[in-house]
py3Dmol code that shows the C-alpha trace and the ligand (Angstrom):
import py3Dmol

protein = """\
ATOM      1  CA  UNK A   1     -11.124  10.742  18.524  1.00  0.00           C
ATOM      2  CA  UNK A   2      -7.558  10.124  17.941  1.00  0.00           C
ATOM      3  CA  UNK A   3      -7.823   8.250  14.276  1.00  0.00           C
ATOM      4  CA  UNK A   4      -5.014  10.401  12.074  1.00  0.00           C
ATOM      5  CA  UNK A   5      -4.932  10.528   8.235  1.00  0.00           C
ATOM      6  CA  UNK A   6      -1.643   9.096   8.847  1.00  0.00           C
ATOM      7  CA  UNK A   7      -3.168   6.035  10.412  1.00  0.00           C
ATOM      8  CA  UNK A   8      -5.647   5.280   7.281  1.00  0.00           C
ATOM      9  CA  UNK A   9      -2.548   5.586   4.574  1.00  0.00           C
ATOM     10  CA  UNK A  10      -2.489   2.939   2.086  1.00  0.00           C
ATOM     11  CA  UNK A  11      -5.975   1.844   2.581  1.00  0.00           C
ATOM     12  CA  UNK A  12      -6.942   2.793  -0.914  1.00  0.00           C
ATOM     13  CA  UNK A  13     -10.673   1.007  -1.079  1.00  0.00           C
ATOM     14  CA  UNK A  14     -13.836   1.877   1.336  1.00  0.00           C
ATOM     15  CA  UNK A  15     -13.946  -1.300   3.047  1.00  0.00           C
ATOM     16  CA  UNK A  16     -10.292  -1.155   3.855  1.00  0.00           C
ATOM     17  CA  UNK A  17     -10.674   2.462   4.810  1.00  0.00           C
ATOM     18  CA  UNK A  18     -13.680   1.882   6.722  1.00  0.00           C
ATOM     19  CA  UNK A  19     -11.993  -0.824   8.821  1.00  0.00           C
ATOM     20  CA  UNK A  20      -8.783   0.974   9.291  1.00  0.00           C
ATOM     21  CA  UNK A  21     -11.059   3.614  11.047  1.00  0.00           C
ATOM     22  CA  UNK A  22     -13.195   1.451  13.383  1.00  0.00           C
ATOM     23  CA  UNK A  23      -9.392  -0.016  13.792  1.00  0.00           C
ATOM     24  CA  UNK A  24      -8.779   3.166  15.677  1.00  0.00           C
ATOM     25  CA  UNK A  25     -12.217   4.018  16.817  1.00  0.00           C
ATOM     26  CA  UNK A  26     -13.489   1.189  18.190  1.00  0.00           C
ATOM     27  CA  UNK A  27     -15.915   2.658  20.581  1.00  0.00           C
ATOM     28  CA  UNK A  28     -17.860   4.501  17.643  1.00  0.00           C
ATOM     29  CA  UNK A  29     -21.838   4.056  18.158  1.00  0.00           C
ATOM     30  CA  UNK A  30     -24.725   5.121  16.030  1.00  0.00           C
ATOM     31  CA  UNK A  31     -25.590   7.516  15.065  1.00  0.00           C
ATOM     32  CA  UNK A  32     -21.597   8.188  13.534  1.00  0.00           C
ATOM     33  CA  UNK A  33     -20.317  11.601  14.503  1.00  0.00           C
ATOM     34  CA  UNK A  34     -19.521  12.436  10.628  1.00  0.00           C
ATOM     35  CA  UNK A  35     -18.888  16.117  10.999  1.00  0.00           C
ATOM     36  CA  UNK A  36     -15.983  15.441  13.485  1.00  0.00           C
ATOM     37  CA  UNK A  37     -14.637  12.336  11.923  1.00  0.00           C
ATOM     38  CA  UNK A  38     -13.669  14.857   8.848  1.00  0.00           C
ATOM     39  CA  UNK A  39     -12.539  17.613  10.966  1.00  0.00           C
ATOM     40  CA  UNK A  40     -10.278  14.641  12.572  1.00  0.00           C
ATOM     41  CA  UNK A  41      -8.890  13.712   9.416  1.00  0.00           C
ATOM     42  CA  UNK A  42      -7.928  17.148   7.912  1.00  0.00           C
ATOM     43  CA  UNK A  43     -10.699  18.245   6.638  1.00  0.00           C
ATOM     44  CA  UNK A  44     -10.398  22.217   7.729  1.00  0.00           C
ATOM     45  CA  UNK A  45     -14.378  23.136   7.350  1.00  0.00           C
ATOM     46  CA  UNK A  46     -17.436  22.122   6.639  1.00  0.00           C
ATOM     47  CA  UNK A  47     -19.435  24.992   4.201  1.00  0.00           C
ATOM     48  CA  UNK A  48     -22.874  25.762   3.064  1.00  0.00           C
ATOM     49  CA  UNK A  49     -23.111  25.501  -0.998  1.00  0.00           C
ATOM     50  CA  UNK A  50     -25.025  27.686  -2.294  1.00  0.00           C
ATOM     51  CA  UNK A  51     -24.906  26.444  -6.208  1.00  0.00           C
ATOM     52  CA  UNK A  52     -28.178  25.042  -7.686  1.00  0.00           C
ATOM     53  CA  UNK A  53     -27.704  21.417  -8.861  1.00  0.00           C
ATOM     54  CA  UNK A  54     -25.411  19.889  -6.998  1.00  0.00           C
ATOM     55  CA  UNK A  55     -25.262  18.450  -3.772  1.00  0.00           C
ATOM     56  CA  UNK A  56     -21.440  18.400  -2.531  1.00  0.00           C
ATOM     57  CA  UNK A  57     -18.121  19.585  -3.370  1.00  0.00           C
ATOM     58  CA  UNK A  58     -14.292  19.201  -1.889  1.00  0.00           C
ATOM     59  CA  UNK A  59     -11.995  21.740  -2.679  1.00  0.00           C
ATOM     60  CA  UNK A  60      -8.475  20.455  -2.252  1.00  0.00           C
ATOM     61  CA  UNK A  61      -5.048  20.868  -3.444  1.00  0.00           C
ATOM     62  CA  UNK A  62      -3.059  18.406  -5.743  1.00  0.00           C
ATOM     63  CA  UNK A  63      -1.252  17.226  -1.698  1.00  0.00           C
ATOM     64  CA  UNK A  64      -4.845  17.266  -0.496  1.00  0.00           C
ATOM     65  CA  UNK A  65      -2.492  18.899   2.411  1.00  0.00           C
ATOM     66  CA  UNK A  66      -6.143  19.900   4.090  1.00  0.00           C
ATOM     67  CA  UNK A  67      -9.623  19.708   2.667  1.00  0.00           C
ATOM     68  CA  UNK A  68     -12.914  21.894   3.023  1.00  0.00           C
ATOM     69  CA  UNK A  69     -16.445  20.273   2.421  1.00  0.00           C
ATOM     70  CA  UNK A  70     -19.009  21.595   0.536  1.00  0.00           C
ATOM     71  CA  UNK A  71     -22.968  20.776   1.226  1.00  0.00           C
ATOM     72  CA  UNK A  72     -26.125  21.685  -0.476  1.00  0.00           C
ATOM     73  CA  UNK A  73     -27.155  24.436   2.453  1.00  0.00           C
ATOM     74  CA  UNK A  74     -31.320  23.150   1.666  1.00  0.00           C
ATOM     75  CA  UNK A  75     -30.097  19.514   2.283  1.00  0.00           C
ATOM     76  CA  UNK A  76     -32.384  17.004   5.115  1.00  0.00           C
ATOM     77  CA  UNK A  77     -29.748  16.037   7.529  1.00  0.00           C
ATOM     78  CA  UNK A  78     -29.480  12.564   6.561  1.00  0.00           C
ATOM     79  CA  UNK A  79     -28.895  13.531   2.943  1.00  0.00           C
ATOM     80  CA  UNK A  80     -26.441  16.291   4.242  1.00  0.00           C
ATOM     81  CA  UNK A  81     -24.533  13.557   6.561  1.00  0.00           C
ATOM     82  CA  UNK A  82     -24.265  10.985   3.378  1.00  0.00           C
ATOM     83  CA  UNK A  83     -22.703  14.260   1.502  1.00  0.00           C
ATOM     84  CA  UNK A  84     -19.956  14.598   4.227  1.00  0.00           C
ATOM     85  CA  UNK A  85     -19.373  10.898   4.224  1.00  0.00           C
ATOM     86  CA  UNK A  86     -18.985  11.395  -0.201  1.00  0.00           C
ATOM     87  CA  UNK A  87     -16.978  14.450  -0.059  1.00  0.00           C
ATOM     88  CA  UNK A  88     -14.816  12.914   3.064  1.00  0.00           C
ATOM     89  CA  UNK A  89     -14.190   9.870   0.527  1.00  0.00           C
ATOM     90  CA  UNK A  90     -13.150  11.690  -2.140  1.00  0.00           C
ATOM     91  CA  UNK A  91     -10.791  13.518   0.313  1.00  0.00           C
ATOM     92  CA  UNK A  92      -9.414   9.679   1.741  1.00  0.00           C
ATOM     93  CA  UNK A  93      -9.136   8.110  -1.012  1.00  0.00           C
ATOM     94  CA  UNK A  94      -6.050  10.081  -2.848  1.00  0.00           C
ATOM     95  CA  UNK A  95      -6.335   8.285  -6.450  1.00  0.00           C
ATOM     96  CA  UNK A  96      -9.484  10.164  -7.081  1.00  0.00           C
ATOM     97  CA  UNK A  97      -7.994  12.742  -8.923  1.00  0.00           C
ATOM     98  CA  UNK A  98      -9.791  16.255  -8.924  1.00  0.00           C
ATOM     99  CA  UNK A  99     -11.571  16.981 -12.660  1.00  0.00           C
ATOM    100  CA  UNK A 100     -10.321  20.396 -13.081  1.00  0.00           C
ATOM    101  CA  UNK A 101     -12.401  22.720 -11.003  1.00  0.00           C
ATOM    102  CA  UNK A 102     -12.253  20.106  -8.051  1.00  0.00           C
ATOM    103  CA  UNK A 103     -14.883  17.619  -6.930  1.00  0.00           C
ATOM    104  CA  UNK A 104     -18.600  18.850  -7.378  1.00  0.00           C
ATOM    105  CA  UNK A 105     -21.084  16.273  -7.244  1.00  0.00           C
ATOM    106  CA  UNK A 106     -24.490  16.343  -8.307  1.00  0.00           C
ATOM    107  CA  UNK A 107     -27.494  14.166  -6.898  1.00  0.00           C
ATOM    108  CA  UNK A 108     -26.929  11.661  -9.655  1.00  0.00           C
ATOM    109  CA  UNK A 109     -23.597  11.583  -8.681  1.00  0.00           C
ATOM    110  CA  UNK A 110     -24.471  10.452  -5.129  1.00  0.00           C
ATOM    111  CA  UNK A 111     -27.019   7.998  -6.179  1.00  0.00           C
ATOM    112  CA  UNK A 112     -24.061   5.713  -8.290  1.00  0.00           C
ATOM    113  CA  UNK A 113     -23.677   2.540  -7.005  1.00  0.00           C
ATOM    114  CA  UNK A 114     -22.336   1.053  -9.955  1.00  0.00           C
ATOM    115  CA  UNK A 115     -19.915   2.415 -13.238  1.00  0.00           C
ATOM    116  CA  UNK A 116     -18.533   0.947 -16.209  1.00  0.00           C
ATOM    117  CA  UNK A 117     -14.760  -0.113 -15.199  1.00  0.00           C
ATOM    118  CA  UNK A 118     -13.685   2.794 -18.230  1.00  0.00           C
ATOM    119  CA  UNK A 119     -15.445   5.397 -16.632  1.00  0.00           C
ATOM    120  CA  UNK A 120     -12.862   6.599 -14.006  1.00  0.00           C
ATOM    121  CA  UNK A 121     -15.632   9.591 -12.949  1.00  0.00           C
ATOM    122  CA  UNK A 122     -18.114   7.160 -12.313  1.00  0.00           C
ATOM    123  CA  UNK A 123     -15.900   5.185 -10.517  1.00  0.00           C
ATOM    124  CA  UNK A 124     -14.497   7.718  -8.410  1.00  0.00           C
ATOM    125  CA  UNK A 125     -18.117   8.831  -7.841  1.00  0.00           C
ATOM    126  CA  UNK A 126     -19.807   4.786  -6.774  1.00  0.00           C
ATOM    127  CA  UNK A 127     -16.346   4.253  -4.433  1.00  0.00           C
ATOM    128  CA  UNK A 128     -17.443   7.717  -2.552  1.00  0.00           C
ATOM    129  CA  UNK A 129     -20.889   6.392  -2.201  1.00  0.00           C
ATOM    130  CA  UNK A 130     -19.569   3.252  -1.060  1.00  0.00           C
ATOM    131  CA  UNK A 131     -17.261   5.137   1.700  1.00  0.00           C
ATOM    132  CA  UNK A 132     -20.103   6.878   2.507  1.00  0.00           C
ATOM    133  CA  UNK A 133     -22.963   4.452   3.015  1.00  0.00           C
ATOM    134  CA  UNK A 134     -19.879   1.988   4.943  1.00  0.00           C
ATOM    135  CA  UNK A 135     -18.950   4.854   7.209  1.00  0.00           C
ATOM    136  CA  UNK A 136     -22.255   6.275   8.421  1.00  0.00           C
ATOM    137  CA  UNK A 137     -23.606   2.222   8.699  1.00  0.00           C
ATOM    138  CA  UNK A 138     -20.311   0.328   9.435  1.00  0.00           C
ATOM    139  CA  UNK A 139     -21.273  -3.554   9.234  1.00  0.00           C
ATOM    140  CA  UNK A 140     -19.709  -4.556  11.974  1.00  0.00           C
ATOM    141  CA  UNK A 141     -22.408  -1.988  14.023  1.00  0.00           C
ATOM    142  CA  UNK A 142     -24.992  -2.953  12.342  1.00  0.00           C
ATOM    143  CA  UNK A 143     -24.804  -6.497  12.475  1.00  0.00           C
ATOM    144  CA  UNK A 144     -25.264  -6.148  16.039  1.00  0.00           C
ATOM    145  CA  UNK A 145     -27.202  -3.626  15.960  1.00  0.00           C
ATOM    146  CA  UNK A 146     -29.807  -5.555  13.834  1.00  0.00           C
ATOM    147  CA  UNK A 147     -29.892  -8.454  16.178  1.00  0.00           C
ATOM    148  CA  UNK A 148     -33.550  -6.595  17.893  1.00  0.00           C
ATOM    149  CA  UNK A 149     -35.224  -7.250  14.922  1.00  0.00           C
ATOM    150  CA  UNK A 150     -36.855 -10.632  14.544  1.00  0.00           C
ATOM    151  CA  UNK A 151     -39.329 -10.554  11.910  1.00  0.00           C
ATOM    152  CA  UNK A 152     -38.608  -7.987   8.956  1.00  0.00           C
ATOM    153  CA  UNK A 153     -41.121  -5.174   9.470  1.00  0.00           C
ATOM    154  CA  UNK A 154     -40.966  -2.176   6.895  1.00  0.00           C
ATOM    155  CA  UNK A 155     -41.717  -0.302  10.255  1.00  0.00           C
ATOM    156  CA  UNK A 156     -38.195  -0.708  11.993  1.00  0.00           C
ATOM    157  CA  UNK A 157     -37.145   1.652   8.618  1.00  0.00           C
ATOM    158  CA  UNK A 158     -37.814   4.738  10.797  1.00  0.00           C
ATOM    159  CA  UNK A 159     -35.354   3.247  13.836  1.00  0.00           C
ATOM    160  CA  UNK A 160     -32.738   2.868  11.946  1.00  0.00           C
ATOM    161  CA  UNK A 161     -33.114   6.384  10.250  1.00  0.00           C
ATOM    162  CA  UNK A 162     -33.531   7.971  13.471  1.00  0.00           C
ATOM    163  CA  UNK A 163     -30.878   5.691  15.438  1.00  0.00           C
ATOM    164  CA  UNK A 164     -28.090   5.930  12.394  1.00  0.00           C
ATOM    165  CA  UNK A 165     -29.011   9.665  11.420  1.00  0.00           C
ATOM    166  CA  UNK A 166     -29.350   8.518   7.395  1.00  0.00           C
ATOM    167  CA  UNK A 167     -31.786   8.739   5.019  1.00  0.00           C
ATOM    168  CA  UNK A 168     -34.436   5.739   4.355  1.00  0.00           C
ATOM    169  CA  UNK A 169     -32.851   4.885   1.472  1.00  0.00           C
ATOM    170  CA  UNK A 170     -29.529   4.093   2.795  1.00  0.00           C
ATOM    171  CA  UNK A 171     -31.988   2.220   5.767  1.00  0.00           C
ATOM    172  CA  UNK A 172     -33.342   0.451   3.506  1.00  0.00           C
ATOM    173  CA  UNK A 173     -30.469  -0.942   2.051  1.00  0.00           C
ATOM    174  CA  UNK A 174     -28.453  -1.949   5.032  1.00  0.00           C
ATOM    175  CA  UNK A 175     -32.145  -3.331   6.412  1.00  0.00           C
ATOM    176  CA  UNK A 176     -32.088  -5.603   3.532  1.00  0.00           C
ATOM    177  CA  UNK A 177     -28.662  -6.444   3.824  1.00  0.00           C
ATOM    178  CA  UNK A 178     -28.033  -7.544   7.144  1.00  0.00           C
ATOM    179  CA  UNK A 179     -31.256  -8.661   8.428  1.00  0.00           C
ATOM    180  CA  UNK A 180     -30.517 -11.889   9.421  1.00  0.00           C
ATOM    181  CA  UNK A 181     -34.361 -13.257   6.947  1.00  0.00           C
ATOM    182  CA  UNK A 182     -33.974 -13.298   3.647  1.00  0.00           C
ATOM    183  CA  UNK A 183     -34.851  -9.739   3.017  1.00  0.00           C
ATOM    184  CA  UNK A 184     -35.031  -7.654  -0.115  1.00  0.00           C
ATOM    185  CA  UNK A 185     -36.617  -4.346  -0.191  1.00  0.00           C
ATOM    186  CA  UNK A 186     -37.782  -2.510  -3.217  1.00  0.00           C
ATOM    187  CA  UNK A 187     -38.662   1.045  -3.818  1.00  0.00           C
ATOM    188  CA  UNK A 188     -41.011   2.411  -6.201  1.00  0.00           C
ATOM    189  CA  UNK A 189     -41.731   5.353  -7.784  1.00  0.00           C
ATOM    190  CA  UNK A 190     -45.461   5.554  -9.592  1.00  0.00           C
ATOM    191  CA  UNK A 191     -46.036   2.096  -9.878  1.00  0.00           C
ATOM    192  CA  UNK A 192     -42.633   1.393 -11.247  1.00  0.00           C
ATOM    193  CA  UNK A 193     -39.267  -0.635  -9.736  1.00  0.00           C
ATOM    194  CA  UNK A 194     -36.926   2.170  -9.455  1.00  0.00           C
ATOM    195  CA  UNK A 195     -33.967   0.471  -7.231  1.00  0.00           C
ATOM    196  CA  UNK A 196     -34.231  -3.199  -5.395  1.00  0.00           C
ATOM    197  CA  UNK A 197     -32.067  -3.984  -2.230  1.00  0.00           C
ATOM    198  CA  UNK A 198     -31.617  -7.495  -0.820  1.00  0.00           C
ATOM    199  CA  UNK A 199     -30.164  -9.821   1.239  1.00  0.00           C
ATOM    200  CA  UNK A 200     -27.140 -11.500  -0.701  1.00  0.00           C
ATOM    201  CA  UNK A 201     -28.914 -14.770  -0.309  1.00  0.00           C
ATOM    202  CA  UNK A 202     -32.470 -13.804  -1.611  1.00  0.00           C
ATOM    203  CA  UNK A 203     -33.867 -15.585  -3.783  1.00  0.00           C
ATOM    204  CA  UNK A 204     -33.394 -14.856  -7.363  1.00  0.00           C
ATOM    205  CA  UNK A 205     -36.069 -12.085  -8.181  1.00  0.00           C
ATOM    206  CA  UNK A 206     -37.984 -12.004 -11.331  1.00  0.00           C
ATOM    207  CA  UNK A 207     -38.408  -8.486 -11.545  1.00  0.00           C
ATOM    208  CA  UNK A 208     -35.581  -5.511 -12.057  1.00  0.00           C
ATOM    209  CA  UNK A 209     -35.667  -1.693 -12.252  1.00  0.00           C
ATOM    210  CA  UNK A 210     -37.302  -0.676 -14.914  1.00  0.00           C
ATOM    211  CA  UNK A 211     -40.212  -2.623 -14.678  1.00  0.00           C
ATOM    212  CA  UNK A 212     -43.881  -2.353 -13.492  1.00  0.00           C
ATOM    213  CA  UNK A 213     -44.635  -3.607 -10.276  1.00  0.00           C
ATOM    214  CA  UNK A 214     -45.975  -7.186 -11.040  1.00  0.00           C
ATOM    215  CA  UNK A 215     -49.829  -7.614 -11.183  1.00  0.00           C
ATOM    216  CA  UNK A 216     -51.596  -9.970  -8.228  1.00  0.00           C
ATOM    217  CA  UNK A 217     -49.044  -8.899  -5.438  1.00  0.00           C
ATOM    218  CA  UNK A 218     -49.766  -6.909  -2.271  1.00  0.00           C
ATOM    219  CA  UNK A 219     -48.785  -3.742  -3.702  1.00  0.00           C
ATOM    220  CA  UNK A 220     -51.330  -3.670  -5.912  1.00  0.00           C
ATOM    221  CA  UNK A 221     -54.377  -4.060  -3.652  1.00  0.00           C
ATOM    222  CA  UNK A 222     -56.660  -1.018  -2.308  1.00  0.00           C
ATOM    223  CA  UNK A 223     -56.767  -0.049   1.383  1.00  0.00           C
ATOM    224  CA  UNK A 224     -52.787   1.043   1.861  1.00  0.00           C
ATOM    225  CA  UNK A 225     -52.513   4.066   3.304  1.00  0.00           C
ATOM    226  CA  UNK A 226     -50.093   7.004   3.186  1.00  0.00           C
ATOM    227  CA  UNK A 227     -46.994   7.011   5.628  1.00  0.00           C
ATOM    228  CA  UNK A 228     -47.857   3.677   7.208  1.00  0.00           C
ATOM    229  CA  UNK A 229     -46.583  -0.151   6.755  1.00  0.00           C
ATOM    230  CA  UNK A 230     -49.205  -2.377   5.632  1.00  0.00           C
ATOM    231  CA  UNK A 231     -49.435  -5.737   7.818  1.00  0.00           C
ATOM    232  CA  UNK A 232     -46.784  -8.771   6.415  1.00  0.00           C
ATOM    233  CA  UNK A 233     -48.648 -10.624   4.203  1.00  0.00           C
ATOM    234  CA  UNK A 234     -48.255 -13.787   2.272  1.00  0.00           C
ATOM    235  CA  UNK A 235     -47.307 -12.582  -0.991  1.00  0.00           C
ATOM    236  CA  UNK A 236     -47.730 -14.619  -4.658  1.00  0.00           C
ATOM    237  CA  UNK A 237     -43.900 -16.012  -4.525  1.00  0.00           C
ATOM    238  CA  UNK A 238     -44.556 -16.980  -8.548  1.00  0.00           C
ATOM    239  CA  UNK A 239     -45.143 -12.968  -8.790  1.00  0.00           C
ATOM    240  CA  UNK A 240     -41.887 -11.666  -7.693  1.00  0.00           C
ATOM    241  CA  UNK A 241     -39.357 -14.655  -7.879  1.00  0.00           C
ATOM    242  CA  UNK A 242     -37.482 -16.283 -10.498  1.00  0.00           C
ATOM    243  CA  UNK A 243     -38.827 -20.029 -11.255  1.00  0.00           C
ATOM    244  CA  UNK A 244     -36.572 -22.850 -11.444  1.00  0.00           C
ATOM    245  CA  UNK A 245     -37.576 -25.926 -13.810  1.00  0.00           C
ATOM    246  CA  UNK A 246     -38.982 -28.422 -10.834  1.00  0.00           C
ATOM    247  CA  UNK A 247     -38.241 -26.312  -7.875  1.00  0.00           C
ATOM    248  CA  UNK A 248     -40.850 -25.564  -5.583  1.00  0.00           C
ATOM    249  CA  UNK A 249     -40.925 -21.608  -5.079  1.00  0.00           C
ATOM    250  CA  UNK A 250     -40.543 -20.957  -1.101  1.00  0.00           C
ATOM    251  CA  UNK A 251     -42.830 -18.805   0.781  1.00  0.00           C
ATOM    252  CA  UNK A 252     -42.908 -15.339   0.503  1.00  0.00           C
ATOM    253  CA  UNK A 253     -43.967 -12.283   2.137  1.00  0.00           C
ATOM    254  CA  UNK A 254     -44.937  -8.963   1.247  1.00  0.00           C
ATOM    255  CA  UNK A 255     -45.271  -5.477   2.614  1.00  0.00           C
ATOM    256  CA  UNK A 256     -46.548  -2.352   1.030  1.00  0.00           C
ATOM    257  CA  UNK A 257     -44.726   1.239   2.735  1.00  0.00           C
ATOM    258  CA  UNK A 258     -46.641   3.922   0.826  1.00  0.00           C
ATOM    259  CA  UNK A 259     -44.816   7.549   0.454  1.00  0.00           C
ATOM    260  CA  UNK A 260     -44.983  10.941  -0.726  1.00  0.00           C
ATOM    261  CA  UNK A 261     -44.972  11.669  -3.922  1.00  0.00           C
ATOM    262  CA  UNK A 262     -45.399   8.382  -5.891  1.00  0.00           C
ATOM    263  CA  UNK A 263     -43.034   6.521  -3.817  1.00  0.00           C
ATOM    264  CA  UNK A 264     -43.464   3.596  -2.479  1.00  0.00           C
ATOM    265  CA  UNK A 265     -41.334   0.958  -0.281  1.00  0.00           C
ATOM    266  CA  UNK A 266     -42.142  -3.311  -0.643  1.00  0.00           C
ATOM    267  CA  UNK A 267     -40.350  -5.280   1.800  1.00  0.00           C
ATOM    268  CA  UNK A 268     -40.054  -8.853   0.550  1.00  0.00           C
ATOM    269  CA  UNK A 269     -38.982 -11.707   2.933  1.00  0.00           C
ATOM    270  CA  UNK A 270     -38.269 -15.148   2.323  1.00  0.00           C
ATOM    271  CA  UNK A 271     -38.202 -18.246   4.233  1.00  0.00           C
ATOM    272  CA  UNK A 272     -34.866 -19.179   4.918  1.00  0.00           C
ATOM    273  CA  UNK A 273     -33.199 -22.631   4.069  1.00  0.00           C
ATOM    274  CA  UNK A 274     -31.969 -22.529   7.579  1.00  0.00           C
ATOM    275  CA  UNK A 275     -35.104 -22.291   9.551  1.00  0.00           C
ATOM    276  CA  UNK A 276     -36.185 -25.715   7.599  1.00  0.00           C
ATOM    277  CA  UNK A 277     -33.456 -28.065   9.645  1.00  0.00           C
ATOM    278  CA  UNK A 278     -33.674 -25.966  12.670  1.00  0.00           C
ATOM    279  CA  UNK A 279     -35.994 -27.812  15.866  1.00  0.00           C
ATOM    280  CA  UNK A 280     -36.498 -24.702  17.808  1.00  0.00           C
ATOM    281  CA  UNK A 281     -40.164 -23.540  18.478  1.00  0.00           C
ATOM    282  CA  UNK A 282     -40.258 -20.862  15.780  1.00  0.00           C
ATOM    283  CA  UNK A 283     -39.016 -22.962  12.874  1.00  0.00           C
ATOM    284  CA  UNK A 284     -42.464 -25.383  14.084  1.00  0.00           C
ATOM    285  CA  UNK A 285     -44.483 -22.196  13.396  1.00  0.00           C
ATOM    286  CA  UNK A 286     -46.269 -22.041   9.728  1.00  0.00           C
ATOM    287  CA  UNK A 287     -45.894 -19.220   7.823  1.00  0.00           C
ATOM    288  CA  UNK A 288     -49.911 -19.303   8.261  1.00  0.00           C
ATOM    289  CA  UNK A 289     -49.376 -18.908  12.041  1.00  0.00           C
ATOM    290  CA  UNK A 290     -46.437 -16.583  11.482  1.00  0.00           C
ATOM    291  CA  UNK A 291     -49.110 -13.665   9.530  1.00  0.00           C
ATOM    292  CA  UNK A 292     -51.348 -14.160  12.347  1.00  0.00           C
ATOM    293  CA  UNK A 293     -48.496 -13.371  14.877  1.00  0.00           C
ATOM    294  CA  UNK A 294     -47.151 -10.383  12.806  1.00  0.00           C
ATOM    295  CA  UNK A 295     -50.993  -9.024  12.321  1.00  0.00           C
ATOM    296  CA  UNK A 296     -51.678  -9.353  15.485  1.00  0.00           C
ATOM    297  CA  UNK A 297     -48.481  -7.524  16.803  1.00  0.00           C
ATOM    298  CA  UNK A 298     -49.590  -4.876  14.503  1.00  0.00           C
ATOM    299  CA  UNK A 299     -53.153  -4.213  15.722  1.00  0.00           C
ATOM    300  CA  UNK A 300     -51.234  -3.774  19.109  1.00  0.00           C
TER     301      UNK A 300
END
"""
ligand_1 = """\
1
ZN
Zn -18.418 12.926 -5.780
"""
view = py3Dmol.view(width=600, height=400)
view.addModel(protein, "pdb")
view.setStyle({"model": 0}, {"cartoon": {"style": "trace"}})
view.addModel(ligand_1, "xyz")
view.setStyle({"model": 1}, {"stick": {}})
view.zoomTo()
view.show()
């Protein structure tokens, strides 16, 4: 790598950062070498923490001259590779100003994707996140990268953990994001919405965190089993979407991604407005013809 701090200065946001980087580094590919990105930008070590409750910590001095990384020692390596990516943030982006005692972050900390604009930790805390998730899953790779998936299948989650080295949650979201369906994926946790991620053109959901997964959908039906995607199936679009005075609802589909301990994925995906004008031979297909295709594929 040849990328120097020097290089990045005056990018003061993650996306700017982020692009200044692949600006040097074009020939980064999944999954991102995170460890020796820091160690390329100043950061003088990478250390086990030790202290019970938080996750990550940068110790630094007020002309961040070098850096050393702290990570939860019990972390899974995708969790431990977002934690470099946080802590490497923090580092890069030089108006986050210690709190006395430097940086520690806690796994709250890392799960902030969103702050009040008064609260400057919170801030700090949702840009690192942002550096993070943007730096281990740069859109520029994954856009391409996404291009082998046709039909949105909860089961691709596991590629793009394995191929990107991050955890499913930050799969999940970029899954969401850039497939090129109308995609929106929601996890759960007993029963409950605990975090949605979609597509910035989904349809407007009727449901938010908080709530209880709605009655009549997918989710709700016996048979799912533990650690594997249900098939795609047509899914009560009046259940999960917001209903606009004389609109027809579009069609919807549902899958139901059952986890450990209460969790549970649902991978929504919409029809999109574009495949309505579009004459090619899959935008003929029904949606009928389309669960038959995706079932089918899945007995396979
Ligand atoms: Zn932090």
């Amino acid at each position: 790598m040849i990328v120097t701090r020097m290089d990045i200065d005056g990018a003061g946001s993650p996306n700017a950062l982020v692009a200044k980087i692949l600006k040097f580094e074009p020939s980064l590919k999944p999954p991102i070498p995170i460890e020796e990105l820091a160690l390329q930008l100043d950061i003088k070590e990478i250390r086990p923490l030790a202290a019970d409750g938080f996750e990550g910590g940068l110790i630094t001095d007020a002309a961040r001259s070098d850096g050393f990384i702290l990570v939860n020692r019990t972390a899974a390596p995708g969790r431990r590779r977002f934690t470099i990516g946080h802590e490497l943030g923090h580092f890069l982006m030089t108006h986050h100003k210690p709190p006395p005692g430097g940086f520690q972050c806690s796994r709250a900390d890392m799960a902030r994707f969103s702050a009040k604009e008064q609260d400057g930790y919170g801030s700090m805390e949702v840009e690192a996140n942002q550096f993070s998730g943007l730096i281990l899953m740069p859109p520029p790779i994954v856009r391409r990268y996404m291009e082998r998936f046709r039909e949105p299948d909860l089961a691709h989650l596991g590629n793009v953990v394995d191929d990107f080295a991050v955890s499913k949650e930050v799969a999940a979201r970029n899954y969401a994001q850039f497939h090129d369906q109308l995609t929106a994926v929601v996890v759960v946790k007993d029963g409950r919405i605990l975090r949605i991620y979609q597509h910035p053109n989904f349809p407007r959901l009727g449901v938010e965190p908080g709530a209880k997964v709605p009655a009549h959908t997918l989710f709700h039906r016996a048979g799912h089993k533990l650690n594997v995607p249900s098939v795609v199936a047509e899914a009560g679009a009046e259940a999960w979407l917001q209903s606009d005075w004389g609109k027809p609802l579009g069609e919807l589909c549902e899958q139901v991604y059952l986890q450990q301990n209460g969790f549970a994925l649902i991978m929504l995906s919409a029809e999109t407005a574009a495949e309505d004008d579009d004459d090619d031979a899959d935008a003929e297909r029904t949606s009928k013809q389309r669960f038959q295709d995706q079932q089918s594929r899945w007995r396979n």
